[in-house]
C-alpha positions as CSV (number, residue, x, y, z in Angstrom):
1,X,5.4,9.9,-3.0
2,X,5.7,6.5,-1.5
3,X,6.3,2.8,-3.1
4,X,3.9,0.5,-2.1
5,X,2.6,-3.4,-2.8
6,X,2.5,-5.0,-5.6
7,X,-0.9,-5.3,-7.2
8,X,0.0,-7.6,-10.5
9,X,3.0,-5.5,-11.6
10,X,6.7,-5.1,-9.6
11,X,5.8,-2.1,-8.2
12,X,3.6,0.9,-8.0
13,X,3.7,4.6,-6.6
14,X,1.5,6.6,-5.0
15,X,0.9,10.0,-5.7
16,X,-0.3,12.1,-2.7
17,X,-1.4,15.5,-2.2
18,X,0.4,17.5,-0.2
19,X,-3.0,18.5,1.5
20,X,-5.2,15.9,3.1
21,X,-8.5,15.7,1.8
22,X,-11.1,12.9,1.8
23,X,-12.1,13.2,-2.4
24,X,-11.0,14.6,-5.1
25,X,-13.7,16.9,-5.7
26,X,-12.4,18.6,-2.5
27,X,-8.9,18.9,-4.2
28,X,-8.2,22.8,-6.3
29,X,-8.1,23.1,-9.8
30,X,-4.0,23.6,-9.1
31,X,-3.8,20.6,-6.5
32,X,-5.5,18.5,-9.1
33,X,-3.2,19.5,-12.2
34,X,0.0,19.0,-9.7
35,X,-1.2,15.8,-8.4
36,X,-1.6,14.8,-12.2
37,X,1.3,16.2,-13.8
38,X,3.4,14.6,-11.1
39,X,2.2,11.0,-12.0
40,X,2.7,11.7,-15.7
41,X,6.0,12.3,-14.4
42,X,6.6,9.6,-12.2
43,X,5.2,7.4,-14.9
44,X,7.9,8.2,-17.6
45,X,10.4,7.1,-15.3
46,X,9.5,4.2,-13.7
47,X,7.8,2.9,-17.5
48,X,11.5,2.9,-18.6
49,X,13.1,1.8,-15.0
50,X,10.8,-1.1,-15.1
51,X,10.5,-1.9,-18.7
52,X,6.6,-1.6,-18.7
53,X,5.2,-0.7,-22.0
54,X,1.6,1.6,-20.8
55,X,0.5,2.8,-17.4
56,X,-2.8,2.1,-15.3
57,X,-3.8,5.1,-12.9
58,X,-6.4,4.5,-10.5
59,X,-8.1,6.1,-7.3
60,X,-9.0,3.7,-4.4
61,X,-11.7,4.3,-2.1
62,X,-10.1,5.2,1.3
63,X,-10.7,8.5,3.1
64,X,-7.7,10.9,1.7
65,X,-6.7,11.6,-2.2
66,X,-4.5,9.9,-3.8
67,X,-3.5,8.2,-7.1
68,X,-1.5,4.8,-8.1
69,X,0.6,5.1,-10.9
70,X,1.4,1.2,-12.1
71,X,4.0,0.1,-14.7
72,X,1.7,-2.2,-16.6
73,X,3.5,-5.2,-19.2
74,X,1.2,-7.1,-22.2
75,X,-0.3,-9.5,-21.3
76,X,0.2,-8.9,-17.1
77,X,-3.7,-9.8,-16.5
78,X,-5.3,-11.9,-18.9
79,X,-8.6,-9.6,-18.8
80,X,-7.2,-6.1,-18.6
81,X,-9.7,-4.5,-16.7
82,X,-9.1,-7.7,-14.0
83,X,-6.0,-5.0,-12.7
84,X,-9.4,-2.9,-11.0
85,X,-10.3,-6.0,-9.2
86,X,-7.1,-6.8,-7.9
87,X,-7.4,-3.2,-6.0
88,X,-10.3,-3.3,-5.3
89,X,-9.7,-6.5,-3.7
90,X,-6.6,-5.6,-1.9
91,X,-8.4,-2.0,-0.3
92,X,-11.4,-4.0,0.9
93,X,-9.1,-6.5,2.6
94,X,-7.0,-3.5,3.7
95,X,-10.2,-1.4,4.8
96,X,-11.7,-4.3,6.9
97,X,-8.5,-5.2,8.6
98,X,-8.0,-1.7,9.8
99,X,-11.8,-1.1,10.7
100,X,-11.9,-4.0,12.9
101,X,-8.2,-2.9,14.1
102,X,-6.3,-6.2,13.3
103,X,-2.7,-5.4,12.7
104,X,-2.2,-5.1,9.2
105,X,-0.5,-7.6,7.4
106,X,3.7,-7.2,6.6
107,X,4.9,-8.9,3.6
108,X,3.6,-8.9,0.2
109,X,0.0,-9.4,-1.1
110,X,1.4,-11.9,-4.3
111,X,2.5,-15.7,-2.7
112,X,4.8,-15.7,-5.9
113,X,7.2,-12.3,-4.6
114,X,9.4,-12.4,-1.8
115,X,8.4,-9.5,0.7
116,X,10.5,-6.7,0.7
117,X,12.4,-5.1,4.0
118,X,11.5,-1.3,5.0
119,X,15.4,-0.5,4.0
120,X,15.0,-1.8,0.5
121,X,11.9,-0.1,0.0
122,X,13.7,3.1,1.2
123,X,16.6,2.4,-1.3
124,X,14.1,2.0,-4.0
125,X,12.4,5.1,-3.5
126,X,15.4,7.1,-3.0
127,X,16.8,5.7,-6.1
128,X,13.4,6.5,-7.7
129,X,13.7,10.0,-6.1
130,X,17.0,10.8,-7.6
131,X,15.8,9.6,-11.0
132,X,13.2,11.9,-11.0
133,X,15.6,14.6,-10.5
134,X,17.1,13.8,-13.5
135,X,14.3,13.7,-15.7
């Protein structure tokens, strides 16, 4: 699991499977029901950490599995679908960077939040870690 940018809400985790593969058609029957019982999971905790009231998952389109769980609020995107967009947006601006081999960029992808450091991400995921453990 790692924490990564902020797409319209504080935070949001990534759920990973432990084996690399491109789609999720490539993923087992058991990889599938681990990857998604883990988000259901990680989604109790941080919908109470945070104080969201519902959860968006969502699969981007970048060559390995994966699955954002996102503490969602009422009323956090006027249209509630626009959330799709805004990753959408954020992967193709991600994908082109890294295809034409710019660095990507460090800091946050919102003007309005103040970039996090690598330590305070680590702190939050550790907190989130132990958390977890509890639940």
């Amino acid at each position: 699991m790692s924490i990564s940018v902020d797409v319209g809400s504080k935070l949001h985790v990534l759920v990973i499977s432990r084996r690399n593969v491109p789609r999720f058609l490539d993923l087992t029957p058991e990889e599938v029901s681990d990857m998604f019982q883990s988000a259901q999971r990680i989604g109790k905790v941080i919908e109470k950490e945070y104080g969201a009231t519902s959860l968006t998952l969502a699969c981007q389109t970048v060559p390995h599995c994966h699955v954002h769980v996102i503490p969602r609020r009422l009323g956090d995107f006027v249209n509630n679908d626009d959330i799709y967009d805004e990753i959408s947006k954020n992967t193709a601006l991600l994908l082109t960077k890294a295809e034409t081999e710019e660095d990507l960029p460090k800091g946050v992808d919102n003007e309005e939040r103040k970039a996090r450091s690598e330590a305070d991400m680590a702190k939050e995921a550790l907190r989130l870690e132990s958390l977890l453990e509890d639940s």
